[in-house]
C-alpha positions as CSV (number, residue, x, y, z in Angstrom):
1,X,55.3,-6.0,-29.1
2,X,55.4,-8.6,-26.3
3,X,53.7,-6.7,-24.1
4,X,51.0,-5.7,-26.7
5,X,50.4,-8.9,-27.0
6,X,50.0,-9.9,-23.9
7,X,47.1,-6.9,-23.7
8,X,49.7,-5.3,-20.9
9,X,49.4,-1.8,-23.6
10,X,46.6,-1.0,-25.6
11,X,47.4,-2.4,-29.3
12,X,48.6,1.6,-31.2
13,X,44.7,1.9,-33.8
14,X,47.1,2.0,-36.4
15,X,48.0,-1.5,-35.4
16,X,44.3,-2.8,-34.7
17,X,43.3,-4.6,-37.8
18,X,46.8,-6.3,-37.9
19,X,46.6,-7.6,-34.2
20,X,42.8,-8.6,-34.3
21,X,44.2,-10.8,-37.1
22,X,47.2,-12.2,-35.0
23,X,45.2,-12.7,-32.1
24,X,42.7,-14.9,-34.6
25,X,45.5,-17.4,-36.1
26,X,47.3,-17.7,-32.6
27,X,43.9,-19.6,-31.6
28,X,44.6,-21.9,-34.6
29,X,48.0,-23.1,-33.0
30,X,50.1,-23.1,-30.1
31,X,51.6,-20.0,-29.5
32,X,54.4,-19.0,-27.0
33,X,55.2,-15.4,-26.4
34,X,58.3,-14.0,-24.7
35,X,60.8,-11.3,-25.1
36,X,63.9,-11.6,-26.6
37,X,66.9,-9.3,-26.8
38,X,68.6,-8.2,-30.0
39,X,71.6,-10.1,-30.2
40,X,69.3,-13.1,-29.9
41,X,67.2,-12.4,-33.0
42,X,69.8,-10.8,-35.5
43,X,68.1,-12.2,-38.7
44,X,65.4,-10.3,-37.7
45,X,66.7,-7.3,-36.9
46,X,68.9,-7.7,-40.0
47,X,65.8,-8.0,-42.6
48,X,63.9,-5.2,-40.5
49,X,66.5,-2.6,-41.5
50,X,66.7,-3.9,-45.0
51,X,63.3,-3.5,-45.5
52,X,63.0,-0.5,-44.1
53,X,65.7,0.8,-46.1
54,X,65.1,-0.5,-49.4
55,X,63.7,1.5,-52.3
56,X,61.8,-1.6,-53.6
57,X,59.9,-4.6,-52.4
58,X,62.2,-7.3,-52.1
59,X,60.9,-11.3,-51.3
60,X,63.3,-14.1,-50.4
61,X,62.3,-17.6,-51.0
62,X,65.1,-19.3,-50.2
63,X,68.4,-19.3,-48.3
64,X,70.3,-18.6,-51.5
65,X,68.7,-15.5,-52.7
66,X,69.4,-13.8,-49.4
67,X,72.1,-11.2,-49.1
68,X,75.4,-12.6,-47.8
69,X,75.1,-10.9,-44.6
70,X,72.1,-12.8,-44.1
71,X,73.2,-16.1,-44.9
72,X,76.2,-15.5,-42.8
73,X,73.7,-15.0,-39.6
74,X,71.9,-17.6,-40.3
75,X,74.9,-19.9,-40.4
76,X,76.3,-18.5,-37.3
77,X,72.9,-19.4,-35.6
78,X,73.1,-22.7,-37.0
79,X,76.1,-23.3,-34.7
80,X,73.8,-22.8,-32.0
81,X,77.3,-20.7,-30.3
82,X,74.8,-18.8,-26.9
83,X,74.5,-14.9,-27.1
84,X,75.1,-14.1,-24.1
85,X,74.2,-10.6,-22.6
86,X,76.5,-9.3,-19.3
87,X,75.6,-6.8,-17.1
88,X,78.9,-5.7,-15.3
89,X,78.6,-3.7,-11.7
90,X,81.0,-1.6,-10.8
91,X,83.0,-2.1,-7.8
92,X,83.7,1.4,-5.6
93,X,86.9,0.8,-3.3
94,X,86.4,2.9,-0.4
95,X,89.6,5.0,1.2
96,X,90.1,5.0,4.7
């Protein structure tokens, strides 16, 4: 999506009408775009999946009507604890 936004890709034409309307409220305010992995945005990801799986439409309009699992990400966020995301290398011993 970032780099959609930042007109790197050409916006999918199914897409058009939604992004021609992003791009005209981001001129309203001040907008910062960047990428950010997964395990930084779990709430997200979390309500993606449960919409996408639901057989209904479902609104939440406050903290309380969410699902546990919800809450319980938000609260963990709330601790502000980093996610942190390590790359390891592995080391090769060479034989003589």
């Amino acid at each position: 999506m970032v780099i959609i936004i930042k007109e790197v890709w050409k916006v999918p034409w199914e897409l058009v009408d939604y992004f021609d309307e992003l791009k005209r409220e981001m001129t309203k305010i001040e907008v910062t775009i960047q990428h950010i992995y997964r395990e930084g945005n779990k709430l997200a990801d979390y309500l993606v999946n449960l919409a996408i799986n639901a057989s209904e439409k479902k609104t939440f309009r406050s903290f309380k009507q969410l699902p546990s699992i919800g809450r319980k990400i938000i609260n963990m966020e709330k601790s502000q604890i980093p996610v942190l995301r390590v790359r390891t290398k592995k080391i090769f011993q060479r034989h003589a």
